[in-house]
PyMOL Python script that loads the backbone (N, CA, C, O; Angstrom):
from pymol import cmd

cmd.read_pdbstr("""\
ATOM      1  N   UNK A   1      -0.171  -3.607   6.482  1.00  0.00           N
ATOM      2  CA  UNK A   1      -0.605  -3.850   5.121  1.00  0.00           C
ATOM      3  C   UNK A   1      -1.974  -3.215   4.859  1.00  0.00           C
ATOM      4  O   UNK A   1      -2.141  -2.583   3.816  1.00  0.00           O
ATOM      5  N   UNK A   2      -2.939  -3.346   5.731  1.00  0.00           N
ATOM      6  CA  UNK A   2      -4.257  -2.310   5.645  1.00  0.00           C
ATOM      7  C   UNK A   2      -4.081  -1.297   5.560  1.00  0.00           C
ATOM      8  O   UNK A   2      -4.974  -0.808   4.868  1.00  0.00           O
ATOM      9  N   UNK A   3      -3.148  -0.330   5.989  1.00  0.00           N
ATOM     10  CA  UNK A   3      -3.236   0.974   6.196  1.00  0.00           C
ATOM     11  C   UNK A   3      -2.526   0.869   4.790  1.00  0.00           C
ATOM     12  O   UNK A   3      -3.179   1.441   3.916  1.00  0.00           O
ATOM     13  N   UNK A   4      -1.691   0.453   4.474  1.00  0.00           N
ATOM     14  CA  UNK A   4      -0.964   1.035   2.784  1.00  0.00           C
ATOM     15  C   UNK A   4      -2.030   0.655   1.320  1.00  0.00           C
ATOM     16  O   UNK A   4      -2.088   1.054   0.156  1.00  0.00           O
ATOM     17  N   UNK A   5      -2.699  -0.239   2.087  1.00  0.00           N
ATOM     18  CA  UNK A   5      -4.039  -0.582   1.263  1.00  0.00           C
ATOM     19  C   UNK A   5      -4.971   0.668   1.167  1.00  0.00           C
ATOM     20  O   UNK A   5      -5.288   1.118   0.066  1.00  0.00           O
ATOM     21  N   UNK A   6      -5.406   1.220   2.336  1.00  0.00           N
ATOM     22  CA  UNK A   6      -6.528   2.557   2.247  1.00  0.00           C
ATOM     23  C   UNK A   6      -5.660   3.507   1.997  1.00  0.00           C
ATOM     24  O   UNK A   6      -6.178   4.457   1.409  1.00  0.00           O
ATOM     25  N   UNK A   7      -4.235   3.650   2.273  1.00  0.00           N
ATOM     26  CA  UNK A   7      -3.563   4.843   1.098  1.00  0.00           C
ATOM     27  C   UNK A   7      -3.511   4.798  -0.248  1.00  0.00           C
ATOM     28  O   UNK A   7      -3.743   5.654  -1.101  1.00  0.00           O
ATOM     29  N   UNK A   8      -3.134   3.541  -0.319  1.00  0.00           N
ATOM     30  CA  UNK A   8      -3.215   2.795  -2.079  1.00  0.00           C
ATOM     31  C   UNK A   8      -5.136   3.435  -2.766  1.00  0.00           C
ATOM     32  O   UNK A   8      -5.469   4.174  -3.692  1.00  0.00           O
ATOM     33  N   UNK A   9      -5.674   2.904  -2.046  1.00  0.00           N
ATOM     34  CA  UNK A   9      -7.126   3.283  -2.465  1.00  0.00           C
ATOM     35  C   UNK A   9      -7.637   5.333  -2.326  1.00  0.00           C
ATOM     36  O   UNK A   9      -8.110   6.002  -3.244  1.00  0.00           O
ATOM     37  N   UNK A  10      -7.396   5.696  -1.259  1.00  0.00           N
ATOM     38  CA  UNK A  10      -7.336   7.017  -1.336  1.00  0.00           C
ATOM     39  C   UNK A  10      -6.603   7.678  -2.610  1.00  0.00           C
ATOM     40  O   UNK A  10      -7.052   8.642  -3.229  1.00  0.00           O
ATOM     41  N   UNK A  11      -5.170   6.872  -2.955  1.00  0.00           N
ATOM     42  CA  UNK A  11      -4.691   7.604  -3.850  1.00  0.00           C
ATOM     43  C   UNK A  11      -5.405   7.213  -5.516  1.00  0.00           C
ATOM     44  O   UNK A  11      -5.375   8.050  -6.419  1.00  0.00           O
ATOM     45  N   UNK A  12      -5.838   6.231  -5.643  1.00  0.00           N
ATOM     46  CA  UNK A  12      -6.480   5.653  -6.598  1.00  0.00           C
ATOM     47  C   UNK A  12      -7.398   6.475  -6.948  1.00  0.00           C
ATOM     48  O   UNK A  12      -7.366   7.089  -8.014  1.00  0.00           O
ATOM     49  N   UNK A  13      -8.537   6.599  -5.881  1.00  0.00           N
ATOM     50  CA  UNK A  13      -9.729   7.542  -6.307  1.00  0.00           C
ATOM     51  C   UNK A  13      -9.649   8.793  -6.503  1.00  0.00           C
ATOM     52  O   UNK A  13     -10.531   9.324  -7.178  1.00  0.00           O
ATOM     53  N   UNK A  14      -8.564   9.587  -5.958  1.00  0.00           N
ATOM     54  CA  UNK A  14      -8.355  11.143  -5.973  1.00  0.00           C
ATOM     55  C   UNK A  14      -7.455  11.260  -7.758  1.00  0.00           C
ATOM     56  O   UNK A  14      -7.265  12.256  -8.456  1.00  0.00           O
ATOM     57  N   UNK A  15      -7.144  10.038  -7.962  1.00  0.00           N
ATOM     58  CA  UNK A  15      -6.114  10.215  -9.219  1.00  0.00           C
ATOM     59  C   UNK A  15      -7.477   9.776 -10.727  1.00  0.00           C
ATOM     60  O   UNK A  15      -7.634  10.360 -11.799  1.00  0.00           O
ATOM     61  N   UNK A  16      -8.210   8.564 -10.158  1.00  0.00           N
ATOM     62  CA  UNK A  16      -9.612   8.674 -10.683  1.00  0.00           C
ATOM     63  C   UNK A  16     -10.604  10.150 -11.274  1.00  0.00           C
ATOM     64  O   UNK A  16     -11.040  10.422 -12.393  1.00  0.00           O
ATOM     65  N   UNK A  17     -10.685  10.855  -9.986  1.00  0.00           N
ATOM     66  CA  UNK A  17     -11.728  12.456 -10.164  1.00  0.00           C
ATOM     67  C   UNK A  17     -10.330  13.189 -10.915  1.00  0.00           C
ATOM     68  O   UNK A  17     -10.562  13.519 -12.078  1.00  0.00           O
ATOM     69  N   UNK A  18      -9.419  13.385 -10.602  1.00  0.00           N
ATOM     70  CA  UNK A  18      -8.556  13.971 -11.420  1.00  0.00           C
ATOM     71  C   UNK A  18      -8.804  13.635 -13.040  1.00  0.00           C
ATOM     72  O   UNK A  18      -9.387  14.375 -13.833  1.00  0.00           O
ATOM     73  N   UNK A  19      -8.289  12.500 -13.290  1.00  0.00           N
ATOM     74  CA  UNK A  19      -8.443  12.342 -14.665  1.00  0.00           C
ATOM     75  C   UNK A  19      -9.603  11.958 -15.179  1.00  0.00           C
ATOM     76  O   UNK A  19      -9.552  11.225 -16.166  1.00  0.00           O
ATOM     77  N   UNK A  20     -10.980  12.374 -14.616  1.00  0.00           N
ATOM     78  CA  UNK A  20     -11.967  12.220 -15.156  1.00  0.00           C
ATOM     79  C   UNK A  20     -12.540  14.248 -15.024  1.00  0.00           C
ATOM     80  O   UNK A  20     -13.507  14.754 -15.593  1.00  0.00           O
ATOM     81  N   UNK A  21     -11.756  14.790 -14.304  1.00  0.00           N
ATOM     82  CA  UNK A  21     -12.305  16.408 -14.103  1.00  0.00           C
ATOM     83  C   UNK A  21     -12.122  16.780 -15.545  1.00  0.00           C
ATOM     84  O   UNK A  21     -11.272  16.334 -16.316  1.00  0.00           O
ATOM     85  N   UNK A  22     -13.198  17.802 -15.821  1.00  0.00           N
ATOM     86  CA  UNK A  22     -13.405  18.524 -17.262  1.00  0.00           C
ATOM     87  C   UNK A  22     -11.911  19.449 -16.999  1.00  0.00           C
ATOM     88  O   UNK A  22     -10.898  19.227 -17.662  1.00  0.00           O
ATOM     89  N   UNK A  23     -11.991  20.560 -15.862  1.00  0.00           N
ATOM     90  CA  UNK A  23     -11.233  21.927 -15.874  1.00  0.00           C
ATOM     91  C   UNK A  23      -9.980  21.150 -15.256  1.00  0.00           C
ATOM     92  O   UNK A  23     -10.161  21.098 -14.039  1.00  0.00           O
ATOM     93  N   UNK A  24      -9.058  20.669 -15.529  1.00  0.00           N
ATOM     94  CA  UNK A  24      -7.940  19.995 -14.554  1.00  0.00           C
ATOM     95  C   UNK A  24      -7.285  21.463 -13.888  1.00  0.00           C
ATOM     96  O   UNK A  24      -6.701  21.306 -12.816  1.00  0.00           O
ATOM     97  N   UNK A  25      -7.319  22.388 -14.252  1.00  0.00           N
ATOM     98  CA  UNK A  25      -6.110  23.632 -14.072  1.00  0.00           C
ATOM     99  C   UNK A  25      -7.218  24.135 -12.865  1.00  0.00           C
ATOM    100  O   UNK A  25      -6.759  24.723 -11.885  1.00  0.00           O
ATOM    101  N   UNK A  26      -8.383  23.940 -12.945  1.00  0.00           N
ATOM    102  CA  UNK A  26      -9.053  24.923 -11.751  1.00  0.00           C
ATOM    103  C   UNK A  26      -9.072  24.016 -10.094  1.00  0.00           C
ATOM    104  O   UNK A  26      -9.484  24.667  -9.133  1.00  0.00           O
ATOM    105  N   UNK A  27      -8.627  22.577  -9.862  1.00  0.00           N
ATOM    106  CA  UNK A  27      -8.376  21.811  -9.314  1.00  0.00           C
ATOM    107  C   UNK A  27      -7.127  22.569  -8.068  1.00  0.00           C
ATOM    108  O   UNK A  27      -6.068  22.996  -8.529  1.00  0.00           O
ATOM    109  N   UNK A  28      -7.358  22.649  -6.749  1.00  0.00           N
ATOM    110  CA  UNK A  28      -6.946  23.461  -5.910  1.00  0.00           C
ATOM    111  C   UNK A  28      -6.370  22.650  -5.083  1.00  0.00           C
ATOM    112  O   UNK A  28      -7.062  22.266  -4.140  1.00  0.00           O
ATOM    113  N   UNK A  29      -4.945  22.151  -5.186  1.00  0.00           N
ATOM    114  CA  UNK A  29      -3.938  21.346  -4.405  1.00  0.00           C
ATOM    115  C   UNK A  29      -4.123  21.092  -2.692  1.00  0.00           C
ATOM    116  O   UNK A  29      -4.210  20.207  -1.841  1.00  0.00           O
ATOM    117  N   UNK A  30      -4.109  22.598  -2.889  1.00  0.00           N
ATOM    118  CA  UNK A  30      -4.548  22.973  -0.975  1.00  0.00           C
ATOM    119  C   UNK A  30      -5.594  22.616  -0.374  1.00  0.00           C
ATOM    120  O   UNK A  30      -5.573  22.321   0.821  1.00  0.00           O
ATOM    121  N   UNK A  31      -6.706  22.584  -1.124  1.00  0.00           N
ATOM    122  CA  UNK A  31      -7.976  21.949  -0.644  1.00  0.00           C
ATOM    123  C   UNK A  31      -8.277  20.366  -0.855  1.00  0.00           C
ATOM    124  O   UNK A  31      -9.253  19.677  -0.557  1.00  0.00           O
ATOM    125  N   UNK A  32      -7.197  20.109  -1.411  1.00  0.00           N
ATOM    126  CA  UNK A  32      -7.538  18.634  -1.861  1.00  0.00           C
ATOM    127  C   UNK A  32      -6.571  17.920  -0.591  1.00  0.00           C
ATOM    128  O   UNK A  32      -6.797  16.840  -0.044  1.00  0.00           O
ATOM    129  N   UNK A  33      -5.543  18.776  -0.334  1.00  0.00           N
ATOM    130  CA  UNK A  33      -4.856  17.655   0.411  1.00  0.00           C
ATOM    131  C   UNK A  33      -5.332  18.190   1.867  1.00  0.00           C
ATOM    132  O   UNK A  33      -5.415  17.421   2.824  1.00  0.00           O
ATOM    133  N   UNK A  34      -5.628  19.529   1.952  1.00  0.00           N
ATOM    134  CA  UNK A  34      -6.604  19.887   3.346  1.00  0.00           C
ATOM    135  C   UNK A  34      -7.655  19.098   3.887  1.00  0.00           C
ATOM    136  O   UNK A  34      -7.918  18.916   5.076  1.00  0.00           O
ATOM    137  N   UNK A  35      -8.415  18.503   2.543  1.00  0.00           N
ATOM    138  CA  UNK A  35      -9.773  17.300   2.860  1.00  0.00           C
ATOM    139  C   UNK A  35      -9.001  15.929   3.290  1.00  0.00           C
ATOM    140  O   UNK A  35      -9.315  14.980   4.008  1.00  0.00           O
ATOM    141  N   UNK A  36      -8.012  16.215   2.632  1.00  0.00           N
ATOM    142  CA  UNK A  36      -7.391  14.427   2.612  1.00  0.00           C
ATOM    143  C   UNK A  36      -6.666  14.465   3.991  1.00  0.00           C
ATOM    144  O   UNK A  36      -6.643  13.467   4.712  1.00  0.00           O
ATOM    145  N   UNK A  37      -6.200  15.392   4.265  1.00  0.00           N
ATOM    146  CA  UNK A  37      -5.783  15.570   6.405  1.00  0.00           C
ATOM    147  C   UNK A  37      -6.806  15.194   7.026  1.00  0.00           C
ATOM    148  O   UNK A  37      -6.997  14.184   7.702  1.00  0.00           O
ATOM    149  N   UNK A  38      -7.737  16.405   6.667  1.00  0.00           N
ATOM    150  CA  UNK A  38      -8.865  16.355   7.581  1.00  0.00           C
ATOM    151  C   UNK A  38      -9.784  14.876   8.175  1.00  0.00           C
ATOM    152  O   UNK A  38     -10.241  14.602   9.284  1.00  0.00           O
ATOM    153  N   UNK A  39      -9.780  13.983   6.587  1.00  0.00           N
ATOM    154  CA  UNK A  39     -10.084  12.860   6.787  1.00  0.00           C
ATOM    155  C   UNK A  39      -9.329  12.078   7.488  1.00  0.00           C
ATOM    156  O   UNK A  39      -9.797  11.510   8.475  1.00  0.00           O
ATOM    157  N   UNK A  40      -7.646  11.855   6.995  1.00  0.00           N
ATOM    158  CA  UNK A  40      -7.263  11.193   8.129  1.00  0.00           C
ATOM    159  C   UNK A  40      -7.387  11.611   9.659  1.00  0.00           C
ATOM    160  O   UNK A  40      -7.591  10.710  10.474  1.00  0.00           O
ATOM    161  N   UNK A  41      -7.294  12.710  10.024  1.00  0.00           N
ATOM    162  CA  UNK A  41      -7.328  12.979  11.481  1.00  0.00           C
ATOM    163  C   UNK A  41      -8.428  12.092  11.787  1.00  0.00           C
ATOM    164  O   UNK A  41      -8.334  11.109  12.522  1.00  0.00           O
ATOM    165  N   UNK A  42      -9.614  12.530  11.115  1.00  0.00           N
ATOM    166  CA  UNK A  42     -10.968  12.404  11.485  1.00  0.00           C
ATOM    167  C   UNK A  42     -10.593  11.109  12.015  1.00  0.00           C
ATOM    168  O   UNK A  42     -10.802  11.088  13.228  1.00  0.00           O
ATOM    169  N   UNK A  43     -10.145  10.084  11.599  1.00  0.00           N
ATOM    170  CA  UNK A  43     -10.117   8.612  11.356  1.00  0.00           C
ATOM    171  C   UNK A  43      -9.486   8.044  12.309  1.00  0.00           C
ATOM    172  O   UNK A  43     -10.021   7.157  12.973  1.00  0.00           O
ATOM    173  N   UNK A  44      -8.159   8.493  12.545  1.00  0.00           N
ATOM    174  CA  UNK A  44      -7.478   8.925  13.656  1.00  0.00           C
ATOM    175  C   UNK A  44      -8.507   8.873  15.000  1.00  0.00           C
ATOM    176  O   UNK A  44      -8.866   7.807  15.501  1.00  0.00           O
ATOM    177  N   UNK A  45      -8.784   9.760  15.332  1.00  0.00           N
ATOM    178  CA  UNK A  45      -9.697  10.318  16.312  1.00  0.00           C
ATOM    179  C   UNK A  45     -10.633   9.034  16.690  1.00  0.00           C
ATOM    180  O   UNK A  45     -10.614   8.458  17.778  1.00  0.00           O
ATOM    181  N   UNK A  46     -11.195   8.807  15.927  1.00  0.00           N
ATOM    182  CA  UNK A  46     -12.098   7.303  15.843  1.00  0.00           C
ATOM    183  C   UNK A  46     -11.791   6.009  16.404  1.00  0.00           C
ATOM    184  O   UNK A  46     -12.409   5.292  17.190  1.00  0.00           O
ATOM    185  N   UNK A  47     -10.346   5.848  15.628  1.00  0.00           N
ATOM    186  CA  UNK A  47      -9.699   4.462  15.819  1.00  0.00           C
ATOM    187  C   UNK A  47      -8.987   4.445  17.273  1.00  0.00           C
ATOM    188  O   UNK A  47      -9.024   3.523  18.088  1.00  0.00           O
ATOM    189  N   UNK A  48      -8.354   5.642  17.393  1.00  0.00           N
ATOM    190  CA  UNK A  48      -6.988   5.668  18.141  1.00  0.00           C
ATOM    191  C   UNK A  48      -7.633   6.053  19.728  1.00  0.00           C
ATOM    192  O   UNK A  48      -7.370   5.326  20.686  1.00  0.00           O
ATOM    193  N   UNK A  49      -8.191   6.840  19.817  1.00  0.00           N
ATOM    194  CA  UNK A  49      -8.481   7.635  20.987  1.00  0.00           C
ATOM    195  C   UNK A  49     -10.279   6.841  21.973  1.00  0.00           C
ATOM    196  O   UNK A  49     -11.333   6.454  21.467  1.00  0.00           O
ATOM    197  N   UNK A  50     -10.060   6.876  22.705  1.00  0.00           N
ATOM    198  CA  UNK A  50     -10.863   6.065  23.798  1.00  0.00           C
ATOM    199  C   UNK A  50     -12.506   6.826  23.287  1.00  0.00           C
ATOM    200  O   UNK A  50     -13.432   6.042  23.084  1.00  0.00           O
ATOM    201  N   UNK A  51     -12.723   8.158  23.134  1.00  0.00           N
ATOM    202  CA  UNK A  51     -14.188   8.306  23.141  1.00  0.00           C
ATOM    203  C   UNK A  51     -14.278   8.541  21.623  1.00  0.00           C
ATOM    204  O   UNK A  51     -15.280   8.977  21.056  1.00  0.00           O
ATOM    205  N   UNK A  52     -13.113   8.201  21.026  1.00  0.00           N
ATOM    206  CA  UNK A  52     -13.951   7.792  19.636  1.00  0.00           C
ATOM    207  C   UNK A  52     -14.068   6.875  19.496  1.00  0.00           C
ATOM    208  O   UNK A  52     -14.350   6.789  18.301  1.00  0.00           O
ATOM    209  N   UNK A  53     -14.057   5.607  20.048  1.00  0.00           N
ATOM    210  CA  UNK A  53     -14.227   4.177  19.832  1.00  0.00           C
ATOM    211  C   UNK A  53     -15.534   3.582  20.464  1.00  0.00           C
ATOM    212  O   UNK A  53     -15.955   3.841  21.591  1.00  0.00           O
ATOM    213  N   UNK A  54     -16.072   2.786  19.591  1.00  0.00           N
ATOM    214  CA  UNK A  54     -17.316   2.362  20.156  1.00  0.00           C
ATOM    215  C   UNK A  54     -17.223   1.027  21.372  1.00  0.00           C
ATOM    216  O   UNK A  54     -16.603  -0.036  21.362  1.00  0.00           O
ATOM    217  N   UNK A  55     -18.046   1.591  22.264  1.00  0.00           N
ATOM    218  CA  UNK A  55     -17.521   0.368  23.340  1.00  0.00           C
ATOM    219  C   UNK A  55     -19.267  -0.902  23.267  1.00  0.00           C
ATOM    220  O   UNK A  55     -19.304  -1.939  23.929  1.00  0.00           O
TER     221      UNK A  55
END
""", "prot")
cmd.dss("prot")
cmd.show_as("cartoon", "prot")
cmd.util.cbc("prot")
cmd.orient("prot")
């Protein structure tokens, strides 16, 4: 239920800057969902894996 919660919220805020962007058409799909990987990995990496976790 947390994790569909911080998707629920990720998708909230990215749909937020969307409909608050002046240029909607100059808005670059690939880079938006490239950041939005990147973050999950990042997160990933953190939670999941032994030397990203704080001991």
């Amino acid at each position: 239920m947390d994790i569909m919660r911080s998707v629920v919220g990720m998708v909230v805020l990215l749909a937020i800057a969307f409909l608050l962007s002046v240029n909607k058409k100059s808005i670059s799909l690939r880079t938006v969902g490239a950041a939005l990987l990147l973050q999950i990995a990042i997160g990933g990496i953190m939670l999941y894996f032994p030397p990203g976790k704080w001991q």
